[in-house]
C-alpha positions in Angstrom: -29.4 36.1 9.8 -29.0 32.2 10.1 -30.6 31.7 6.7 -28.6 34.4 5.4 -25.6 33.3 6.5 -26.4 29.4 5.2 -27.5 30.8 1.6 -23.9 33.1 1.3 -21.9 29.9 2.2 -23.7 28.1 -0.7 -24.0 30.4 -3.4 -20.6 32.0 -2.6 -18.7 30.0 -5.4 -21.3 29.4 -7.9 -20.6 29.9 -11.2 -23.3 29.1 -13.1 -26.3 29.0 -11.7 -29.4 25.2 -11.9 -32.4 26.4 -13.9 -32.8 27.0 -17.1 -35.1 30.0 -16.5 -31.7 31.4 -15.7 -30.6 31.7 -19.0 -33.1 33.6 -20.3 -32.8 35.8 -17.2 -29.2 36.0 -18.4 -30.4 36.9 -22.2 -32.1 39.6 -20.8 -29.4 41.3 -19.1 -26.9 40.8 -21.8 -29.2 42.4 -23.7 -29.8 45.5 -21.9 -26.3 45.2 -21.6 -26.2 45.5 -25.1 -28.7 48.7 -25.7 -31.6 46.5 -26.4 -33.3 46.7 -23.2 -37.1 46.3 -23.5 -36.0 43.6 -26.6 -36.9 40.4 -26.5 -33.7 38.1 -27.4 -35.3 35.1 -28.4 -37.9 36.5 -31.0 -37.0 38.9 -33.2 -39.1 42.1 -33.3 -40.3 41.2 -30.2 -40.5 43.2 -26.7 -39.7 41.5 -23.5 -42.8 39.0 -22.1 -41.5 38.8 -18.7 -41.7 41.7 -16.2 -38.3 43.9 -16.5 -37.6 44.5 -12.8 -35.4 41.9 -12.4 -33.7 41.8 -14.9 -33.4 45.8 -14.7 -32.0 44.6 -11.3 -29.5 42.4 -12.1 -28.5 44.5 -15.1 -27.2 47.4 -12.6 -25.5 44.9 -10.4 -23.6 43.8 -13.3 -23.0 47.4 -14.1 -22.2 48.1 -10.9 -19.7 45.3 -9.9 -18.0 44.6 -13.0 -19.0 41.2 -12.5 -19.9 38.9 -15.2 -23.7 38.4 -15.5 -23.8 34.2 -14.5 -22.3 35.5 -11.5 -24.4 37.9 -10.7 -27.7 35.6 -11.8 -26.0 32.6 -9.3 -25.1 34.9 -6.8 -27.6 37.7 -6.3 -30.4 35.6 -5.1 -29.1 35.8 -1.6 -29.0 39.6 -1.3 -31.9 40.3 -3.7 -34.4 37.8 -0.8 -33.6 40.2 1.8 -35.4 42.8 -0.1 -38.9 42.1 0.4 -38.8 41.2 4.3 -36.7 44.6 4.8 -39.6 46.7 2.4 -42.2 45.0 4.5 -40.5 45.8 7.7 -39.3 49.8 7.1 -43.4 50.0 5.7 -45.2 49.0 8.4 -42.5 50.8 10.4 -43.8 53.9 9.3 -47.5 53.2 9.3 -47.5 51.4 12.9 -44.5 50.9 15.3 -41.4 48.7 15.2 -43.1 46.5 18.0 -46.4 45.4 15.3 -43.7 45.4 12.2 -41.3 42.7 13.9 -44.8 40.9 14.6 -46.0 41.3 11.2 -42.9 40.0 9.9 -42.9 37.2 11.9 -46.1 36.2 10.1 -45.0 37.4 6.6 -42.1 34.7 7.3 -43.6 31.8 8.6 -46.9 31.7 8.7 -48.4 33.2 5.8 -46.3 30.6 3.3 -49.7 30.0 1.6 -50.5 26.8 -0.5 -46.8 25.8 -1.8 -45.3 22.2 -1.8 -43.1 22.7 0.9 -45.6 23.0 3.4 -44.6 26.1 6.0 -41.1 27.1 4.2 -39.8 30.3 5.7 -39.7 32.7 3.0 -35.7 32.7 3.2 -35.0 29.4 3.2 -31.7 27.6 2.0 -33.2 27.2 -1.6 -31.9 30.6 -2.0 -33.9 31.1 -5.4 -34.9 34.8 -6.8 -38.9 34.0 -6.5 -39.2 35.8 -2.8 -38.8 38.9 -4.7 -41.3 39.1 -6.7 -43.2 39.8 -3.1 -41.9 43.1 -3.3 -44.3 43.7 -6.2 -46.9 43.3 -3.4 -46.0 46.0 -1.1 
């Protein structure tokens, strides 16, 4: 909830958002947006490279908000993380107990962080970036 908290207070009046793997992110919602989901923007002819989940995502938050898609793309990172520890948790929930899925997510959090540059980096960290949920693919 700490990290939670941190990541809202940071990303709260964003804008515009620091990567430029944003605005491609962003093409692709404006484009569904459009009627052209499944297109790819940049090529025409073309059908999306990238996996559509997220952008499928972030094009119903945008529908469902009314807010304008850079918003949404600098914004929903912080809600959108909380997705794959809550998935993991209500799963093992309902194959085991809440006792081993509190456990488990103990060690999906801070222990099982794997080979990344920032050695043992809680998976919700103050980075707030989108990557944690492409875990969800996972479970």
């Amino acid at each position: 909830m700490a990290a939670f908290i941190q990541c809202y207070r940071t990303t709260s009046d964003l804008h515009w958002f620091y990567d430029t793997d944003f605005y491609r992110d962003m093409s692709y919602v404006q484009g569904a947006l459009d009627g052209k989901f499944g297109k790819d923007p940049n090529y025409a002819g073309a059908y999306l490279w990238y996996n559509p989940m997220l952008s499928s995502i972030e094009t119903l938050i945008v529908k469902i908000t009314g807010l304008p898609v850079n918003i949404v793309l600098a914004r929903a990172g912080v809600y959108l993380n909380l997705l794959g520890p809550l998935a993991f948790v209500l799963m093992l929930t309902v194959l085991f107990d809440l006792r081993m899925a509190l456990a488990c997510l103990l060690s999906y959090l801070f222990l099982a962080s794997g080979n990344i540059r920032v050695l043992m980096q809680p998976l919700i960290h103050r980075g707030c970036t989108r990557s944690a949920l492409h875990n969800l693919y996972f479970i």
